[in-house]
N, C-alpha and C positions, 0 to 999 in steps of 0.2 A: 077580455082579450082572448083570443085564438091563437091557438100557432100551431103553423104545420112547418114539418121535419120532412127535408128530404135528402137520405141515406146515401152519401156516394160509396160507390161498390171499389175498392182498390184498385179494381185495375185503370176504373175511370179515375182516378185522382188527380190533378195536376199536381200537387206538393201531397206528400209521403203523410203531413200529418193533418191533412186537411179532411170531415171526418165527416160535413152534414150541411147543407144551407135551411135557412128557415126561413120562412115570414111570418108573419103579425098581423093580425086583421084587429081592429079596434073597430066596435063599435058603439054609438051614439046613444043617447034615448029614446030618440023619437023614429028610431029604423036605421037610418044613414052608417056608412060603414064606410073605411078608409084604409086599405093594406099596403105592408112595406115590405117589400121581399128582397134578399140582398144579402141575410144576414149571412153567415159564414159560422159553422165551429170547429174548431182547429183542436187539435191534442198539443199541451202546452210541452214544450223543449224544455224549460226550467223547472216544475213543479211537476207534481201526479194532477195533473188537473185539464179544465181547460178554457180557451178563451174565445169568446165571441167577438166577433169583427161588425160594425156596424157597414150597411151597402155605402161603398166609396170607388172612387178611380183615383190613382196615385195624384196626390195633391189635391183633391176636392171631396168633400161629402158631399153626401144626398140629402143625410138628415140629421138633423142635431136634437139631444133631447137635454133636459136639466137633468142633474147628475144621478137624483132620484129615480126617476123614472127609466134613467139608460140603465141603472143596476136594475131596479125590478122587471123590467123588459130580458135584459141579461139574463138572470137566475128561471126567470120563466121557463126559457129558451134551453136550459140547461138541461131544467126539469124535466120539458116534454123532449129533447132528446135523451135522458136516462132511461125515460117509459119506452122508448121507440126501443131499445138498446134490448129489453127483457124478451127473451124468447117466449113463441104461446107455444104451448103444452095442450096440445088436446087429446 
């Protein structure tokens, strides 16, 4: 699995705590590739943390996973926006 992070800068933000989108590129064995982009990560209001949105328009999804795979997809997503988040030092 791939994911790329893309950075919204403040002043472009629609909501104040809205912080990154990402996609997902999954790929096959045999070549074949499939990506989902849409995702959303937000800085959560309740906790120090934060939460991922799967791509939806109010009252429909795009994509549904089993609950497994939506957490590990989640935490991925987390992950590669932490690394995006570290300044390079050169």
């Amino acid at each position: 699995m791939t994911v790329k992070i893309r950075l919204i800068p403040e002043q472009d933000r629609k909501h104040e705590n809205m912080l990154a989108t990402a996609s997902i590129t999954l790929k096959e064995e045999v070549g074949g590739y499939f990506t989902i982009s849409g995702f959303t990560v937000w800085k959560s209001k309740d906790y120090k943390g934060m939460n991922i949105t799967e791509p939806q328009k109010p009252g429909f999804k795009y994509v549904l996973f089993e609950s497994n795979l939506g957490r590990m997809i989640k935490a991925e997503i987390v992950k590669c926006y932490e690394k995006e988040m570290i300044p390079v030092i050169e």
